[in-house]
N, C-alpha and C positions, 0 to 999 in steps of 0.2 A: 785651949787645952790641947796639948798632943794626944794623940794616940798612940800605942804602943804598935809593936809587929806582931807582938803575940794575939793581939786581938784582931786582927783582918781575919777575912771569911777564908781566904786558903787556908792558914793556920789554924783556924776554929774546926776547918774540913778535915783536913791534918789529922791531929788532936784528936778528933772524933774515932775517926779509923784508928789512930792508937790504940784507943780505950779498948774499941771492936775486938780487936786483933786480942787485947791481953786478957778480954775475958772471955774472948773463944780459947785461948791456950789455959785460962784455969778449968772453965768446964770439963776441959778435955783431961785436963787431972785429976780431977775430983771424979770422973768416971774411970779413973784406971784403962783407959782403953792401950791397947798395944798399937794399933795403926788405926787411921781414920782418914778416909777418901771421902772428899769433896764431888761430884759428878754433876757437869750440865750437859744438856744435848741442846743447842739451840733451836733447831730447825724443830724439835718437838714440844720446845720447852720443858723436859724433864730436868728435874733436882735428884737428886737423891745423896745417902749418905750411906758408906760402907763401914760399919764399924768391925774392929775384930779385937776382942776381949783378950785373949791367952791362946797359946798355939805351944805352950809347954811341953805338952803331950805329944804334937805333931800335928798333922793337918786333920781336921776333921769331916768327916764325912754326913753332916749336918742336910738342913734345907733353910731357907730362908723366909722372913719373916716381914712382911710387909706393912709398915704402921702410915694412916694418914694424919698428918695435923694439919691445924687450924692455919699456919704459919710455920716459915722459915724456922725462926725464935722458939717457937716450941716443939720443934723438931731437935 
C-alpha cells in the first residue's frame, strides 16, 4: 500500500501549525482586540502578551495589569 504525501510527519508538522496559527487568529477575534504583541526575551525567558482593546478615544493614560497562568494556552 502507498502512502500518501499528505501523511508524512513534515506535513502532519505542517498541518499542525496551520490549525495553531488559525485558531490563534479566531481567538484573536472573538476578543475584539485592536493590536496584540507577541514578546520573548530569551536570555531571561520572558513571554508575555501586550494586548490593546480600543484606543478610539486616544491614548490612554492607564497602568498595567499583570495576570499569571497555568500555560501558554491559557494565557
Amino acid at each position: 500500500m502507498k502512502s500518501s504525501a499528505s501523511s508524512s510527519p513534515a506535513r502532519s508538522r505542517a498541518s499542525a501549525k496551520k490549525e495553531e496559527a488559525t485558531a490563534l487568529f479566531a481567538l484573536l477575534e472573538e476578543h475584539e482586540h485592536e493590536q496584540v504583541s507577541l514578546v520573548y526575551e530569551p536570555s531571561s525567558g520572558y513571554r508575555g502578551i501586550i494586548a490593546i482593546h480600543d484606543t478610539t478615544l486616544g491614548p490612554a493614560l492607564g497602568g498595567t495589569r499583570f495576570w499569571h497562568y497555568a500555560s501558554d494556552r491559557d494565557a
